[in-house]
C-alpha positions as CSV (number, residue, x, y, z in Angstrom):
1,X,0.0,0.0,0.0
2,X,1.4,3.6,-1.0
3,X,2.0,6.0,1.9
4,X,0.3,9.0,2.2
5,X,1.9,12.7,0.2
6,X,1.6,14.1,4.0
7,X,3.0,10.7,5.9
8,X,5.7,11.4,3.2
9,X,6.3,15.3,3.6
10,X,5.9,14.8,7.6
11,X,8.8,12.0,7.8
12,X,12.1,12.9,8.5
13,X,15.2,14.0,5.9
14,X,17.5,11.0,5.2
15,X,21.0,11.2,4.0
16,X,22.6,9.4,1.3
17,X,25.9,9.6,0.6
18,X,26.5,8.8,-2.9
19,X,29.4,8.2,-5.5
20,X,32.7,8.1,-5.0
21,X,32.7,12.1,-4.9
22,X,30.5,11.2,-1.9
23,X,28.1,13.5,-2.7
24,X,25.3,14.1,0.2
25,X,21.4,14.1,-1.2
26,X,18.5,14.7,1.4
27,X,15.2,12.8,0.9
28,X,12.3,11.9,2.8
29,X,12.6,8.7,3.9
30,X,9.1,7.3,3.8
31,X,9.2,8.1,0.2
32,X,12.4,5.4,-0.2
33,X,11.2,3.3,2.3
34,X,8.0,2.2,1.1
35,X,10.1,1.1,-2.3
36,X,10.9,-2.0,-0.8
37,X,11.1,-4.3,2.1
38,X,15.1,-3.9,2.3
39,X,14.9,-0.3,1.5
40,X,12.3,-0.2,4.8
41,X,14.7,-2.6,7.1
42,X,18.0,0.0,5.8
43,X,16.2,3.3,6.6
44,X,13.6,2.2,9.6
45,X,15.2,-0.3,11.6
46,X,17.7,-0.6,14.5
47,X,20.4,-0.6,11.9
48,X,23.5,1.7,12.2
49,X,22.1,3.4,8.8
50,X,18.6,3.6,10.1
51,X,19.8,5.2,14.0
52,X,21.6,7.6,12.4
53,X,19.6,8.7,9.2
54,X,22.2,8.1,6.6
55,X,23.3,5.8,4.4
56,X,26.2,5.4,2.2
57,X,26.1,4.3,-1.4
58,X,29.3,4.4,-3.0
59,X,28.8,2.2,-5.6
60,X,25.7,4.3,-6.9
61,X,26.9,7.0,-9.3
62,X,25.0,10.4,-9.1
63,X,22.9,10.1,-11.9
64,X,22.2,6.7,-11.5
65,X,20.9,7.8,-7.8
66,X,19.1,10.7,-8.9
67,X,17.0,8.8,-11.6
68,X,15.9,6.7,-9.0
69,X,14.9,9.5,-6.7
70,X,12.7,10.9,-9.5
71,X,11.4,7.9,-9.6
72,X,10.4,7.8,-6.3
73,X,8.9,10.6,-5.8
74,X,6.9,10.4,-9.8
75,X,6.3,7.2,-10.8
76,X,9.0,7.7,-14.0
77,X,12.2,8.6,-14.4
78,X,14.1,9.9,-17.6
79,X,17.5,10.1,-19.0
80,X,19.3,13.1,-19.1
81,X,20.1,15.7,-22.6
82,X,23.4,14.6,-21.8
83,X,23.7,11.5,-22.5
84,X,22.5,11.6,-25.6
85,X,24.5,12.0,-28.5
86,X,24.0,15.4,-30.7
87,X,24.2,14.3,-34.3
88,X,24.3,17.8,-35.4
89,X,27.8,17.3,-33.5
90,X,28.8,15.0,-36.0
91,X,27.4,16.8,-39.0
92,X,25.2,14.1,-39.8
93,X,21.6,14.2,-40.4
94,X,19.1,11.8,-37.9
95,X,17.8,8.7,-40.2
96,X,14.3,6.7,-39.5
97,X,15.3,3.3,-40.7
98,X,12.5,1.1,-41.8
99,X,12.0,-1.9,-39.8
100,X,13.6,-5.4,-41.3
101,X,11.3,-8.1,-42.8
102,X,10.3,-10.4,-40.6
103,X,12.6,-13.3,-41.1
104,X,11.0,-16.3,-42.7
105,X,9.4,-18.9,-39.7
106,X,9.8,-22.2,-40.4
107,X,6.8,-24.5,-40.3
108,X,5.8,-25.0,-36.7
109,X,5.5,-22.9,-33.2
110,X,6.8,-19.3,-33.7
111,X,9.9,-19.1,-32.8
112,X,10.6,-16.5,-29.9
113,X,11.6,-13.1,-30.9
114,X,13.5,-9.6,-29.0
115,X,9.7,-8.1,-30.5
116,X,7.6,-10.7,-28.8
117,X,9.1,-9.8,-25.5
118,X,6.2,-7.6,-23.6
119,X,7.0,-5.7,-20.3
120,X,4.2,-3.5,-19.5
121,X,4.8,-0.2,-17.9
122,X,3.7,0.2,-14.4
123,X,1.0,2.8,-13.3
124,X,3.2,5.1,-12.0
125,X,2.2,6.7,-8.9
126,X,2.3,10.1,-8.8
127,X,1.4,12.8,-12.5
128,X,4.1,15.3,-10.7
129,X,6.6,14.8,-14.0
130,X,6.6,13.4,-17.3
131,X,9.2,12.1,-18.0
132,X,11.5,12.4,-21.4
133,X,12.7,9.3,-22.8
134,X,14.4,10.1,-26.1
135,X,13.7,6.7,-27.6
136,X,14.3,7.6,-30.9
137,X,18.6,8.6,-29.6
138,X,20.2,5.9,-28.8
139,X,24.2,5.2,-27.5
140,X,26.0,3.6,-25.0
141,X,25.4,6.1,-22.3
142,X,21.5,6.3,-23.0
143,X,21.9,2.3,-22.6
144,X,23.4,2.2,-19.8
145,X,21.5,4.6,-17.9
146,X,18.5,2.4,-17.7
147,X,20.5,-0.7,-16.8
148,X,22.3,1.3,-13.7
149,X,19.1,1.4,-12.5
150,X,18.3,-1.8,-13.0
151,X,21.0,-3.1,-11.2
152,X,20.0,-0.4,-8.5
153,X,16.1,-2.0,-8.0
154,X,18.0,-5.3,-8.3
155,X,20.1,-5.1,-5.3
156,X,17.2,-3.4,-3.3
157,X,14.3,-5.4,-4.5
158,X,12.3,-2.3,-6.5
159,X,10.3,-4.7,-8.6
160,X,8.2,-1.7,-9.8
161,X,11.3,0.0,-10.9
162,X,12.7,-2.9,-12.8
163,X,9.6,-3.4,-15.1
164,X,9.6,0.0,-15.8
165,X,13.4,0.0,-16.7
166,X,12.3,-3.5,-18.8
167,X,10.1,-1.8,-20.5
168,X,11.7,1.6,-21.5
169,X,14.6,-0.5,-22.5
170,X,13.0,-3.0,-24.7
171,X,11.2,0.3,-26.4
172,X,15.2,2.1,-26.7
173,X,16.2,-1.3,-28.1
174,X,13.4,-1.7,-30.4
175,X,14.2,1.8,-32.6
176,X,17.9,0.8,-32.8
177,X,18.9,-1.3,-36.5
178,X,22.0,-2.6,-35.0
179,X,24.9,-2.4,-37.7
180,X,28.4,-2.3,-37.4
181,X,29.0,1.0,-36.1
182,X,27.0,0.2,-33.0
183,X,28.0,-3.2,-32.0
184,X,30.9,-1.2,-29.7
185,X,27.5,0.0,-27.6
186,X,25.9,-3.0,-27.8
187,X,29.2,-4.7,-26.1
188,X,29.6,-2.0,-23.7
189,X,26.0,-2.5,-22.2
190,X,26.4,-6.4,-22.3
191,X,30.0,-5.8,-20.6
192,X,28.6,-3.7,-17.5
193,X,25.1,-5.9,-17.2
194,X,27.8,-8.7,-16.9
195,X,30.1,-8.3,-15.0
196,X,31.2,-7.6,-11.3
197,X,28.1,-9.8,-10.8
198,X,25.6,-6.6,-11.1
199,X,23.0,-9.1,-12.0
200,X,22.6,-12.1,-10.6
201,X,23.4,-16.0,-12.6
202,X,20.2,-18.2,-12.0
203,X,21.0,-21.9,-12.2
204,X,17.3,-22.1,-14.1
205,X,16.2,-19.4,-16.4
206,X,17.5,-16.1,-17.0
207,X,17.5,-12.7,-15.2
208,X,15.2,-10.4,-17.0
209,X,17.5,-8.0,-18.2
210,X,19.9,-10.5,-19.0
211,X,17.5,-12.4,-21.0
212,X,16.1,-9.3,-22.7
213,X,19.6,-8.6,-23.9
214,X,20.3,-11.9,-25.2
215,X,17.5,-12.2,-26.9
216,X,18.5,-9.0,-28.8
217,X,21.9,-10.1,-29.4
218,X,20.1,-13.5,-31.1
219,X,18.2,-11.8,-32.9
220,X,20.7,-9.4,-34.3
221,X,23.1,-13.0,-34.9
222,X,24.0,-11.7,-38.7
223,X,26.1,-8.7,-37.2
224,X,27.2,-9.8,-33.7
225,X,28.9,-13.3,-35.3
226,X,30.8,-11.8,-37.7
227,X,32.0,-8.7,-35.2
228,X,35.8,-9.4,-33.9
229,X,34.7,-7.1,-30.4
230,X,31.5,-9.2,-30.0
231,X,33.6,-12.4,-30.5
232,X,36.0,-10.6,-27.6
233,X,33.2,-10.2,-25.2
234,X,31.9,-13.8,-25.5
235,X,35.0,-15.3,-24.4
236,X,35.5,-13.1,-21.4
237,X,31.8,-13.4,-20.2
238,X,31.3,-17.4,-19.7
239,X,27.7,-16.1,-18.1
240,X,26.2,-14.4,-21.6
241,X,27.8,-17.2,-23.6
242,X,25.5,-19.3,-21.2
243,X,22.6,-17.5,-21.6
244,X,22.6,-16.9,-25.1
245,X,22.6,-21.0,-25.4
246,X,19.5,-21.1,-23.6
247,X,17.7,-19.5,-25.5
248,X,19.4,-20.3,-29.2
249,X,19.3,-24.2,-28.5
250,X,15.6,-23.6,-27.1
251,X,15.1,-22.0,-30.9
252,X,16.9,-25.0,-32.3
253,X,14.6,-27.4,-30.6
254,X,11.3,-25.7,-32.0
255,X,12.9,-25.4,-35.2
256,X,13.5,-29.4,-35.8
């Protein structure tokens, strides 16, 4: 059950420190609490964090943290002007691609497909913002803004919070034509969703981000096998090599 605006307002400031600039931010803390059971035990219990009304997050860049605040407190979140890449920078002119044919399905169940994943967005709470997604610009910094915060509601159980990064992701994802000249961003988000163990392995199935990836990469096979950096990446990450089996040799079963 939500807490009340005035429950919110009444409750008392709570201090994160965040980033390695350690950078204090003041919020109310019903607002965070309420995200989440461990969110509540952190800021509400008899825990050193939750005695003295501060918390450290060091491993939460400031962006990452404030994304999630504005989430908090409306329901959404958006990524910022600047992370997204000016093409008049580069003296190039924005291009709508049309969207591939559908490749040919072989006789049988449909095969799954990146499109036929569905994530639908969650009522947001609160009409205060709306928020700017800039679906249509696309890089490595756009990318990994919304996985940041995944791996944010991950760690701290914000369930609401990871649809709603599923979903503005898969959207992102589903504008892009990967070629060539993007495969280094496609690498760099499947790098950082990967490693340091920022989303968790799961003996059976696949974390949802994980698997929404993947099933991108599969589905873009025709330029990510024949990319030397892509190649690269799937030696050093045993985990995406992994998960990309599951869901190719799933294909491969329906297929035959």
């Amino acid at each position: 059950m939500s807490t009340s605006f005035e429950t919110i307002l009444l409750s008392r400031p709570f201090r994160f420190i965040v980033d390695t600039d350690k950078v204090p931010i003041t919020v109310h803390e019903a607002a965070v609490a309420q995200q989440s059971p461990a969110l509540a035990a952190l800021m509400q219990s008899e825990m050193s964090e939750g005695i003295a009304g501060e918390a450290r997050w060091d491993d939460v860049d400031k962006g990452t943290f404030a994304r999630f605040i504005q989430f908090v407190y409306t329901g959404d979140y958006s990524v910022p002007q600047s992370c997204v890449v000016d093409v008049s920078d580069q003296h190039a002119k924005r291009v709508s691609y049309p969207k591939p044919a559908p490749a040919e399905q072989p006789a049988g169940p449909a095969l799954p497909r990146f499109s036929s994943l569905s994530y639908p967005t969650p009522k947001t709470q609160s009409n205060m913002a709306k928020a700017s997604d800039n679906l249509g610009k696309t890089n490595s910094k756009v990318l990994l803004a919304h996985a940041s915060l995944y791996v944010l509601a991950e760690k701290w159980g914000v369930d609401t919070l990871k649809q709603l990064v599923l979903s503005k992701l898969h959207q992102t994802l589903s504008g892009v034509r990967l070629d060539a000249s993007k495969v280094q961003d496609l690498v760099d988000l499947a790098r950082y969703i990967y490693s340091d163990e920022r989303t968790p392995g799961l003996r059976h199935g696949i974390d949802k981000l994980r698997e929404l990836i993947c099933y991108y990469i599969a589905d873009n096979g025709r330029v990510t096998s024949e990319h030397a950096m892509f190649a690269a990446l799937l030696r050093e990450e045993g985990d995406l090599a992994s998960d990309l089996w599951k869901i190719v040799g799933s294909r491969i079963c329906i297929a035959k």
